[in-house]
N, C-alpha and C positions, 0 to 999 in steps of 0.2 A: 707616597713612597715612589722615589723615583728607580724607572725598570735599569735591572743591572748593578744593583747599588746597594748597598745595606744601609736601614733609615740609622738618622742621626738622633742624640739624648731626647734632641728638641721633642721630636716627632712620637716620641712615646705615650705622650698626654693623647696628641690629637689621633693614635691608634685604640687607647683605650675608651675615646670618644665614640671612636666609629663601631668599638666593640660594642659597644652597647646601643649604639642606634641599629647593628644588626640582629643584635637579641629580640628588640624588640619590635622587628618588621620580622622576624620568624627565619632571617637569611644565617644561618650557621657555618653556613660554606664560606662564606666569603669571613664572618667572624673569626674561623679557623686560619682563614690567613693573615689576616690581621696578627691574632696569637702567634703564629709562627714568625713573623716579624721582627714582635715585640723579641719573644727568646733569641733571634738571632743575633741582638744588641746585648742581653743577656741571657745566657741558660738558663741562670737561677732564678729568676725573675718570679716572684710568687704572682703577681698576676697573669702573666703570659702564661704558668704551669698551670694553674685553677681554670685561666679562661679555656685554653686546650684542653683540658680535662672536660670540662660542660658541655664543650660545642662537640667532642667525640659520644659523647653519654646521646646531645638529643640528636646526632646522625648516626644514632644506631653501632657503631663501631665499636664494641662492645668489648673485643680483643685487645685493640689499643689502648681505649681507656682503661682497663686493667693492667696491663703493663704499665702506665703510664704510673697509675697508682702504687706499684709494687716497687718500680725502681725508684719514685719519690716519696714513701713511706713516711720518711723523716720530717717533708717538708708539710704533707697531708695532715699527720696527724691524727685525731678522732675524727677528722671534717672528714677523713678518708671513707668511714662507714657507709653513709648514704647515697654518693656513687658508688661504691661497692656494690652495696646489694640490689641497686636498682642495675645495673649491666648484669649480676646473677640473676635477678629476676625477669631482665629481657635473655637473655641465653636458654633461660629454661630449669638452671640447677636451685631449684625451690630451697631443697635443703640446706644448701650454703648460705642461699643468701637470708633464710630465716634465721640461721645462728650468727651470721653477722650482725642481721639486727637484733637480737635478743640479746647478743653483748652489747650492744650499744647502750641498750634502753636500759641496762643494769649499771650503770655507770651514768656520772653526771653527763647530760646533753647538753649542747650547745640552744638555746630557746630554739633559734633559725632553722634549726634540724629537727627537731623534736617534732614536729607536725612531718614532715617531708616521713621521718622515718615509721610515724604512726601508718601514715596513710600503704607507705611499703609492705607493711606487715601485716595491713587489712588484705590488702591485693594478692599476698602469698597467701592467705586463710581460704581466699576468695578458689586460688587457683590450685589448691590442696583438698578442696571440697570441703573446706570444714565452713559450711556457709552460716550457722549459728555464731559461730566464735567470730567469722567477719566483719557479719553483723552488728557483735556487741562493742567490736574492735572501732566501726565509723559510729556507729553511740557515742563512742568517748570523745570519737572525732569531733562530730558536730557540737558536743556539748561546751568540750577544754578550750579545740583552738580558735581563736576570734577570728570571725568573716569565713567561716567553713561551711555555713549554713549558705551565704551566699555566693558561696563558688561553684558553678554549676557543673565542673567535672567530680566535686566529693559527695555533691548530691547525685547524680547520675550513678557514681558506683556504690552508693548508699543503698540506694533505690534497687540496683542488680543484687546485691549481696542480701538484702530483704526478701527478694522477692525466692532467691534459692533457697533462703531459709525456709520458707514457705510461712512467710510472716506479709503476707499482702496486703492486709489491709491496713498494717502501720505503713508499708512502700506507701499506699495513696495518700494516705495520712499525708506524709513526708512532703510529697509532691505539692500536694495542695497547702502545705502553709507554706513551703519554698517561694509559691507564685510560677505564675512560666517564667521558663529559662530559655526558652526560643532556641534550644537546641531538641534536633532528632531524634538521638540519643536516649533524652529523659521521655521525652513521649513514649518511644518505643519502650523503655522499661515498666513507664507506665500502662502503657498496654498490655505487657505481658502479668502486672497484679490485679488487672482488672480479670483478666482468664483464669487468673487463679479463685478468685471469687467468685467465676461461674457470670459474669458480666460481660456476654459476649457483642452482645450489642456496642457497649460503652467502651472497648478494645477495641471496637471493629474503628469506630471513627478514630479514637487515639491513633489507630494505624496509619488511617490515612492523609491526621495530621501531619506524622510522623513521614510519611512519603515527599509531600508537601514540603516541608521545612527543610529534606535533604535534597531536595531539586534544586530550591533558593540556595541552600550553601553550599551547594559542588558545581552550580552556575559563576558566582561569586568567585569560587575559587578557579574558574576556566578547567572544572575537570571535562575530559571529551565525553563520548556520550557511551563508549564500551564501557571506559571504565566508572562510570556512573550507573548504568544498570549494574556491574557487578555491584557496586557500595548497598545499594537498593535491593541487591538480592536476599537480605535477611526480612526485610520489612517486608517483601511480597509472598516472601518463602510463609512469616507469620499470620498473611492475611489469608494465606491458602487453609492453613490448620485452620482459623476461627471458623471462617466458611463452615469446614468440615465437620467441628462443631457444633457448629446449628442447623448441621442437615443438607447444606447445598454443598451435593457434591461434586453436581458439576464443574463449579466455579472454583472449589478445591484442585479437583484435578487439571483444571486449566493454569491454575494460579502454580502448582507445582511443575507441569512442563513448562512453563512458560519459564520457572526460573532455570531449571536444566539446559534451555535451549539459548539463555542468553549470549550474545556474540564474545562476548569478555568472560567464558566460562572458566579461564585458566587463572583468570585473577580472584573469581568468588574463592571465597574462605570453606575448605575442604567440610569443616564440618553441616556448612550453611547446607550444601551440597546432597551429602550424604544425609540430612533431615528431612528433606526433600524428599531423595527418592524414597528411601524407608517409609513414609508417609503416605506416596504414593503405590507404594506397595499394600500396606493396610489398608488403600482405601479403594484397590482394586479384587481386593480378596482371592478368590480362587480364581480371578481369570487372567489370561497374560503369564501363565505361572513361570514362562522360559523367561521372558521380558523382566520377570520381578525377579529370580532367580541370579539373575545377571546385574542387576543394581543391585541388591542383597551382599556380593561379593564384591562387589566397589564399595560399597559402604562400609565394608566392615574391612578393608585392606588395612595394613599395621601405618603406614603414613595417616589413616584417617581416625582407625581407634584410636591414637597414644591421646590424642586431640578433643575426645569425648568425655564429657563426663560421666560417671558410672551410672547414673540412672539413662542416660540417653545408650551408654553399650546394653545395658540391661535389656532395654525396649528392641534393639537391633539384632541383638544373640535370641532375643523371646520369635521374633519372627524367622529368624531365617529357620528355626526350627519350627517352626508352625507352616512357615513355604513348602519346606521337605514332607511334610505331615499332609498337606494339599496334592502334591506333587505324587503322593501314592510311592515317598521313597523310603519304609520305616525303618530301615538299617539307617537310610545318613541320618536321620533325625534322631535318633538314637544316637549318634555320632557326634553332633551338634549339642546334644541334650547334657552328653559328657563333661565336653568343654565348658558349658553354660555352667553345669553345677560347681567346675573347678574354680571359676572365675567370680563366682556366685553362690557359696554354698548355702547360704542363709535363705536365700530365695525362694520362694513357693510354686516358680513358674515350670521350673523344668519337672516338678513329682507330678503335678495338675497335667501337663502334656506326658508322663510316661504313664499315665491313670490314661489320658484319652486313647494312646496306643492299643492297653491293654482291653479299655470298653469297647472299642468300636467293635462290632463282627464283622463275617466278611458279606459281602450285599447278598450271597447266594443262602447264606448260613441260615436259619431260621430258630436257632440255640441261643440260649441268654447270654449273656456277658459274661467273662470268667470271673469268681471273685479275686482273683488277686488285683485286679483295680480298686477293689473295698480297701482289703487288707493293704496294699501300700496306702492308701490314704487314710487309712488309720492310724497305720506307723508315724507316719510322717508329722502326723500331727499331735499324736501321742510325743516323739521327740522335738519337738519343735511348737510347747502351749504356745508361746506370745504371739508365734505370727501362725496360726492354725485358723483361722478366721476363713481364710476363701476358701483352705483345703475340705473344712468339715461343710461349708456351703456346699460342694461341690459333689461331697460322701453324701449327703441329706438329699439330695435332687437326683442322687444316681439310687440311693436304696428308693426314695420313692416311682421312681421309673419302671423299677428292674429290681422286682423281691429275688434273690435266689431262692431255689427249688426248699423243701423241707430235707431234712435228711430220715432216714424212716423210724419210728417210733418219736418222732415229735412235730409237733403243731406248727405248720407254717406261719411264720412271722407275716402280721399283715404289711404291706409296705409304706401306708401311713403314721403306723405307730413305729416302725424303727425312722422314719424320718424326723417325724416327733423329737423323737428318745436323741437323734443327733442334736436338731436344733438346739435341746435344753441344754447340752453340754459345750455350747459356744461360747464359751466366759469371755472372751472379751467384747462379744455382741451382747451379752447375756444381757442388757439393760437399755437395748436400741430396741424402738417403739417394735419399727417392721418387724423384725426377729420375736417380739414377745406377741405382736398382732398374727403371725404365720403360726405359730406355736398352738395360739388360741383358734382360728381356725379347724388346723388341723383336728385337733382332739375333738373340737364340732361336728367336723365329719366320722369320727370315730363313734361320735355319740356319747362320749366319755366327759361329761357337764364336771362331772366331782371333780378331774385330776386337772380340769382347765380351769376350774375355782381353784385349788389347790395352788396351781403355776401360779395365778396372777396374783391371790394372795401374798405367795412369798416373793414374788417379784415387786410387790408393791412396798412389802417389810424391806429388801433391801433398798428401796430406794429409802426408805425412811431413817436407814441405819446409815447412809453416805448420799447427804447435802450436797457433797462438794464435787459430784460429777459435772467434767468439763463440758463446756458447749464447741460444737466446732467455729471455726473464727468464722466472724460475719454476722454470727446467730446470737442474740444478748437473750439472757436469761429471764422464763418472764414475760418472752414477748406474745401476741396475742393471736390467740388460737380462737378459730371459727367457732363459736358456741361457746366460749368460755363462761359467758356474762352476757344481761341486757345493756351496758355500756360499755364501748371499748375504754374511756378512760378509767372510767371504775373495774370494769375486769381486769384490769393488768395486776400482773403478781410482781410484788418485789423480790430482786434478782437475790435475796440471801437468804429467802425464804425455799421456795420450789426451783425447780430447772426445769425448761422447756420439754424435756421429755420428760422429766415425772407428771408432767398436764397432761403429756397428751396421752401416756398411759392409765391415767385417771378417768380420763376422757370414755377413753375403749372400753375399761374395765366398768364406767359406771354402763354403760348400753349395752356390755354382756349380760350385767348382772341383772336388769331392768327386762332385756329378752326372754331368759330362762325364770324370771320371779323369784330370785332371790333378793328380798325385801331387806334383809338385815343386813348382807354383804353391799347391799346398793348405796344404802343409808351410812356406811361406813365410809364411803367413797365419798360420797355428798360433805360428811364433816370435814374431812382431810382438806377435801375444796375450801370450802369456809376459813377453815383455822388458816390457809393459805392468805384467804381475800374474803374478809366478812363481806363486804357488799355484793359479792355474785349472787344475784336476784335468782339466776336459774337453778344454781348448785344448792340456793335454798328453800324452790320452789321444786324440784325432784326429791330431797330429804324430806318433804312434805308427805310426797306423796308415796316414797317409801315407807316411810313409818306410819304410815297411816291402815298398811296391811298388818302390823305385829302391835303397834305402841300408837295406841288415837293420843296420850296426852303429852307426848312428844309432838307427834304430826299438830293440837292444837297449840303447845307451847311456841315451836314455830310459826306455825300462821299467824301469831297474835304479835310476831314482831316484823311481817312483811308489812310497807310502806301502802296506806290508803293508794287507789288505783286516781278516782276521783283527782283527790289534792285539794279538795275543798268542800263544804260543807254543801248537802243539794237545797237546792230552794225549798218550798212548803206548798203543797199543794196546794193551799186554798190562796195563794194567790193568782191560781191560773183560772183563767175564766172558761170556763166549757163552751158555754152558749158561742164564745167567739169565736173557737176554736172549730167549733161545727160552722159556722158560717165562712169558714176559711176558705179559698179555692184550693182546691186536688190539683196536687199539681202534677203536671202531665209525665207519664212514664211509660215504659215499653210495655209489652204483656209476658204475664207471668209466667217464668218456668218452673217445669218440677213437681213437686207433691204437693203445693198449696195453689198451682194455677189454677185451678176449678174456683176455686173458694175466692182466689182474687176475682177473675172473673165473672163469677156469678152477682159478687157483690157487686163492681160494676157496672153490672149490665140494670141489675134492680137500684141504681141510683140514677141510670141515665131513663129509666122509665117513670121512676119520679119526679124527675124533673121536667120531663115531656110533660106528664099529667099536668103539672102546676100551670106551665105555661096554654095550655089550651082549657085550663079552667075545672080541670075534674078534680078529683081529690084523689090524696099523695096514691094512695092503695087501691083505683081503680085502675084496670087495663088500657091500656092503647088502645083508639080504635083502632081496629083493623083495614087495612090499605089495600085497595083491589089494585092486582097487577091488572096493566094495560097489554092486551094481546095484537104483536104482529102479525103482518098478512106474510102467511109464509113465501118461500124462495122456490123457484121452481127453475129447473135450466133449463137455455135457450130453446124453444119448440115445444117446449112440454104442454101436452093439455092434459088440465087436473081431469076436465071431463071423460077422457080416452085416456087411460095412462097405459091401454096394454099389457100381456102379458110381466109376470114380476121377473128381476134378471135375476141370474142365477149367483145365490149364493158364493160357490164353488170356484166362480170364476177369475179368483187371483190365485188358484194353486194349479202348479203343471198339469199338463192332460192323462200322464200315470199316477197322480196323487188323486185325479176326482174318483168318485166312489160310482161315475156313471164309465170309466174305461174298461175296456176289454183287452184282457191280454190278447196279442197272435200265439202262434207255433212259435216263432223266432225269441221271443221273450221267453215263454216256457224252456226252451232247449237252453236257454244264456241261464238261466236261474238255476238249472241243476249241475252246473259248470261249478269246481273248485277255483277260488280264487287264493290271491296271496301265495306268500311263501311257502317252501315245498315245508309237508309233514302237518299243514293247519289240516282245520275239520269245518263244517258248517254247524251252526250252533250257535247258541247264549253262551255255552258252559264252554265250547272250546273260543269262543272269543273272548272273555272275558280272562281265560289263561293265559293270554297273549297280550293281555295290556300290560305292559310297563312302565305305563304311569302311575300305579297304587302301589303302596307296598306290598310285598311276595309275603306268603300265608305259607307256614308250615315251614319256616327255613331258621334256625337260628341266629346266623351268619349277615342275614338281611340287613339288620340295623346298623350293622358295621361295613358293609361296604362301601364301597367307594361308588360316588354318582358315575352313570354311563355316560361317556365323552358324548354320544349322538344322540339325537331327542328319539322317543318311543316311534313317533311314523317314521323317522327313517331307518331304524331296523327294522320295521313291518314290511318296509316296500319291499325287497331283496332286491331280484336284479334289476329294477327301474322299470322303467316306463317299455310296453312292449308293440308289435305294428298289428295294426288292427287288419283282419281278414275279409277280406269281401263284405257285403252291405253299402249299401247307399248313407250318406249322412244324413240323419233326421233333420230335417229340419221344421223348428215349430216358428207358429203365429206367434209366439210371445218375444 
């Protein structure tokens, strides 16, 4: 096109050329003028209107292109739809542009659209939090449209939309039949369903694939190096949670300031940001509280919340009221706890923090907890069964803490058995292992055998009455528990039979039953097993030995179908030769411990004296001769004559000269011995030093076993004031 000029018919083709060579070198801009070109030879031009149209849609210009759409309606057509709601769904107005496509796709679709508008509608699901629905929405995706599977931007928000659903380990799934896709992106989503599996290891290196692969393509692309640490700030922000994680929290909180502090902080993505500090706030708990205080209200600014999704505000409103709760400010947190419930009523977080309000006392206080921290968390979970779970956890640990007082004319509740009494009323725990193993405990400690026979009995009925409790994802049904069986292959239960927690409460319940000796309950446990997995050797070999307390012809009917130990028929004794067998050599071994070493021993020793005998010609059962020891000429030291040896030394003479039994006290010794030593108020005595030792435990005090150890060892509260200057006298000084 020549500058100044409007291009000629000719020149049309060879514009629509270049349009499409800029499509596909990713230059829009220059496409865009291209199209304007083209309309400037024609207005109407449907290619110049559709090319202008595309090249506004992927430069963001989101205004335009809707205008653009609006005043050529006519010429658009249905094709109109899926720019449409992709510039609604870059603007942000979800709901429009969902009912634009939802009339779309009720109406015949153009083929070429039909995928574009699917994937639209997955991205709105995605960005609406309805991450199930999105999920099932890129399902259809990968299934319907061809070569979906292979495009690594539908697998990438497959993989995202999966992983929100909390459905990760079909994301891995996904990923690994995909293959790599040599993008960032899918690593990092992969990372993030390996942490939902609890795989923090196998996250940590996806992460730092995923670092790796965006170095290479933001080098590739000549991004500078600001704005590449910002690109990189989610992937480091994510390496700092794993850390956190798995316990290193140093490297957490290094990895979280280091993304605060990067030079391109105004280009990271606000929420990247704000996950961060909030993170770093959790993981510096009660210290720093102004410091966390003040990222608390950055994080939660309205340009940062609109941006979060509701489990991430959740997490963000749960702490700044827990900060306030640190911070010793129980009015704001109360304050905070308001807003939280408005925004959240369904939630458990904020009744659990106005329960801790109400428990804490104050440090000086020495009075129980009020009940009204019972009574709201009774309520609470009284109105609110389905999600009552952490609240009555939390009612169970505070009655077992902190019984309240009796009221007068009735018996105080002990505080085991109302914790008890809470556990069993956790129904949606009511069939997790812990929860029925805590239960059984407790009533252990109670001493109450019958009412924890009772529990586990009907805990075991219900499990028999509902097969079809779910496993959590990750965990197949079935799978093999420590002691199940003598073979791991042969112990496994099939997955339509038992569920991994009905074993492992089988499991508990048979080694209750077996501790307290009830035979017949035990024995009950043992068949359940079998009917499970006839080959469990052990579950057939404890039915044995249960029924062998109440029912021997059970316990024999059993034993008569466990499997020969052998595996084969034994030899016949009379093919072993004895004679050869005594001529055999002993072969050498250490000496005997225990209750049969004598007897090892002795034998021994009367085989190695028979064998002397033979060799020197006496017969088996005569004695050894006897062997004169050879006597040395003794040792004498240097100068010694054995003929004169002198006077004998004195015994006495390696103990000090006030310890021999030939010392004389002076005057000065006497006066020093009737002197009080020690701390002022001691006595001289056995009886009064023995009351001053504070290394035994104190006699006559109730309180004793409950104290707390004394920060300073016994001698140094003995000495009092230290060391003191000695008065006149000369220093002894001895020969030793």
């Amino acid at each position: 096109v020549s500058s100044g000029g409007a291009p000629h018919m000719a020149d049309v083709s060879d514009l629509c050329a270049q349009i499409e060579r800029d499509f596909g070198d990713g230059a829009f801009e220059e496409a865009l003028e291209a199209a304007d070109a083209i309309l400037e030879v024609d207005p109407r031009s449907e290619v110049g209107l559709r090319c202008r149209c595309a090249c506004l849609v992927h430069l963001e210009q989101t205004d335009d292109a809707l205008t653009l759409l609006d005043e050529e309606a006519s010429l658009f057509g249905a094709s109109a739809a899926l720019p449409r709601a992709f510039c609604l769904y870059q603007k942000g107005s979800f709901a429009e542009a969902r009912a634009v496509v939802d009339e779309a796709l009720a109406a015949p679709v153009d083929p070429a659209d039909m995928a574009g508008l699917m994937h639209v509608r997955a991205q709105l699901l995605y960005k609406t939090n309805e991450a199930r629905a999105s999920a099932q929405s890129y399902r259809q995706i990968l299934s319907e449209v061809p070569g979906a599977a292979d495009d690594p931007e539908v697998v990438t928000n497959a993989t995202a939309a999966l992983v929100m659903a909390g459905l990760n380990a079909e994301a891995v799934r996904l990923v690994e039949v995909s293959g790599p896709q040599g993008t960032y992106e899918l690593a990092y989503n992969a990372a993030c369903a390996q942490v939902g599996l609890g795989e923090y290891s196998a996250a940590d290196d996806l992460l730092s694939v995923a670092l790796d692969l965006s170095t290479q393509a933001l080098q590739a692309d000549d991004v500078d190096e600001e704005e590449t640490e910002a690109e990189q700030a989610v992937i480091k922000a994510q390496r700092a949670y794993v850390a956190q994680l798995m316990g290193d929290e140093a490297s957490a909180s290094e990895g979280y300031q280091g993304v605060l502090k990067v030079k391109g902080h105004d280009n990271i993505d606000n929420t990247v940001a704000a996950v961060a500090a909030n993170n770093l706030v959790a993981l510096r708990g009660d210290r720093d509280l102004f410091d966390s205080a003040k990222r608390m209200r950055a994080a939660l600014a309205e340009a940062v919340a609109s941006k979060l999704t509701p489990a991430q505000r959740e997490v963000f409103l749960a702490n700044q009221a827990l900060l306030a709760w640190h911070m010793g400010k129980p009015a704001l947190c109360r304050e905070f706890l308001d807003g939280f419930e408005k925004a959240f009523p369904q939630s458990d977080v904020p009744v659990l923090l106005r329960a801790t309000l109400l428990y804490r006392p104050k440090a000086s206080s020495k009075e129980a907890p009020s009940a009204d921290a019972e009574a709201l968390l009774a309520q609470w979970a009284q109105a609110h069964p389905a999600r009552s779970a952490r609240v009555l956890l939390s009612l169970a640990q505070m009655r077992a803490r902190a019984p309240l007082p009796a009221t007068k004319g009735e018996a105080k509740a002990d505080p085991l058995t109302r914790a008890a009494e809470t556990l069993m009323g956790i129904e949606p725990l009511r069939l997790a292992p812990r929860l029925v193993a805590t239960v059984v405990h407790l009533l252990e400690r109670l001493g109450d055998v019958a009412e924890a026979t009772a529990f586990l009995e009907a805990t075991l009925d219900r499990f028999g009455r509902d097969r079809s409790r779910t496993i959590p994802e990750g965990q197949e049904k079935g799978a093999g528990v420590e002691g199940a069986g003598a073979d791991g292959a042969d112990s496994a239960v099939p997955p339509d039979v038992i569920s991994r927690d009905h074993l492992v409460v089988l499991h508990g319940a048979s080694a209750f039953f077996e501790r307290h000796h009830r035979w017949k309950e035990m024995a009950a446990v043992q068949q359940q097993l079998l009917a499970a997995n006839s080959r469990d050797l052990e579950a057939r070999a404890r039915l044995i030995v249960a029924a062998s307390h109440y029912d021997v012809a059970l316990a024999a009917e059993e034993d008569a179908s466990l499997p020969d130990v052998a595996g084969e028929e034994e030899e016949d004794d009379d093919t072993l030769d004895i004679a050869e067998l005594e001529k055999l050599d002993v072969p050498a071994a250490t000496r005997a411990r225990g209750k049969h070493a004598s007897e090892a021993n002795e034998l021994a020793a009367a085989r190695a004296q028979e064998a002397e005998a033979e060799t020197q010609g006496g017969a088996p059962g005569d004695a050894p001769p006897a062997k004169r020891r050879k006597k040395g000429k003794p040792r004498y030291p240097k100068g010694f004559d054995p003929a004169n040896p002198g006077p004998a030394p004195d015994p006495e003479r390696w103990l000090p000269k006030k310890e021999r039994s030939t010392y004389r006290r002076t005057k000065r010794d006497k006066k020093n011995a009737s002197q009080m030593r020690g701390p002022q108020g001691a006595a001289s005595g056995s009886g009064a030093s023995s009351s001053l030792d504070f290394s035994g435990p104190a006699k006559g005090s109730a309180s004793a076993a409950a104290a707390p150890a004394p920060t300073v060892l016994p001698h140094e509260i003995i000495a009092g004031g230290g060391r003191g200057k000695k008065k006149g006298g000369k220093k002894n000084k001895s020969n030793w």
